[in-house]
C-alpha positions as CSV (number, residue, x, y, z in Angstrom):
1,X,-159.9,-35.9,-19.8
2,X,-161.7,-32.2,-20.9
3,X,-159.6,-31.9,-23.6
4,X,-161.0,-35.4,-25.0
5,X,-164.7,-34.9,-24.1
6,X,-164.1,-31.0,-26.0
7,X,-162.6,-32.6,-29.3
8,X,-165.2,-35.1,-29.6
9,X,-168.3,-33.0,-29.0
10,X,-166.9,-30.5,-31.9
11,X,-166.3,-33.8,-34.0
12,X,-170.0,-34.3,-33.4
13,X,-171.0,-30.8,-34.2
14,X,-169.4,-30.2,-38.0
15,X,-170.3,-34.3,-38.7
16,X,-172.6,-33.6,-41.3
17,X,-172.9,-34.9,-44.6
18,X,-172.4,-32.0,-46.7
19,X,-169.0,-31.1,-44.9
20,X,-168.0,-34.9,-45.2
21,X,-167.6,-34.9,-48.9
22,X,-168.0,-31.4,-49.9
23,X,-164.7,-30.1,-51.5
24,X,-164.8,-27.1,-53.6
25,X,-167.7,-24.6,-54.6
26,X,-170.0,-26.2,-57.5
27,X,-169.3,-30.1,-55.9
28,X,-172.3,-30.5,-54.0
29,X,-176.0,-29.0,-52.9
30,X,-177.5,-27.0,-55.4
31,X,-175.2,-26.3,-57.6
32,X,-174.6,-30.2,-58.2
33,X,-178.2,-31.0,-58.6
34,X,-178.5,-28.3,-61.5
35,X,-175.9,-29.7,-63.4
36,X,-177.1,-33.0,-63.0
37,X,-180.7,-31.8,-64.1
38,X,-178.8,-29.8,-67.1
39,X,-177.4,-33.0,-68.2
40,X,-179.8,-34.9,-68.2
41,X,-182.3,-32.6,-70.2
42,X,-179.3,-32.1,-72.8
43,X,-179.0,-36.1,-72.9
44,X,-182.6,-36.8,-73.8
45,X,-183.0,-33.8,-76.4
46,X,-179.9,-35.6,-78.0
47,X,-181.9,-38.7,-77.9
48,X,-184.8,-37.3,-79.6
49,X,-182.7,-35.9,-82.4
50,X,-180.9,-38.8,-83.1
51,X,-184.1,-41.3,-82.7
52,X,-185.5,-38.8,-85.0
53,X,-182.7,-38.8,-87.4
54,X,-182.3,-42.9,-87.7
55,X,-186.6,-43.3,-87.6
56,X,-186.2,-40.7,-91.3
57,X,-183.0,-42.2,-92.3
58,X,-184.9,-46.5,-91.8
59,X,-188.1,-44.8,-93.0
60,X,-186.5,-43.3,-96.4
61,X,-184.6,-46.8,-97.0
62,X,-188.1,-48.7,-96.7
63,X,-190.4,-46.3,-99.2
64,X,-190.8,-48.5,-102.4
């Protein structure tokens, strides 16, 4: 009867969500959240270009 009251009390002590999915270094906390905010500043500089690349290319094929 100890022995089950002991495993579930440390079962409730290391529950937390960043043990529950974590797997390796760089998968989670931080270092996830930079990448995702790198990516996402990379992703809408591309965007700009290449709205700014097709806006030229459609405005050159309009000019009389």
């Amino acid at each position: 009867m100890h022995a089950e009251s002991a495993s579930r009390s440390r079962k409730r002590r290391h529950n937390n969500d960043e043990e529950r999915f974590y797997l390796f270094p760089g998968q989670g906390g931080a270092s996830l959240r930079r990448r995702q905010m790198h990516m996402l500043a990379w992703s809408v500089a591309v965007a700009v270009l290449a709205s700014a690349v097709i806006g030229g290319v459609i405005y050159l094929l309009d000019k009389p």
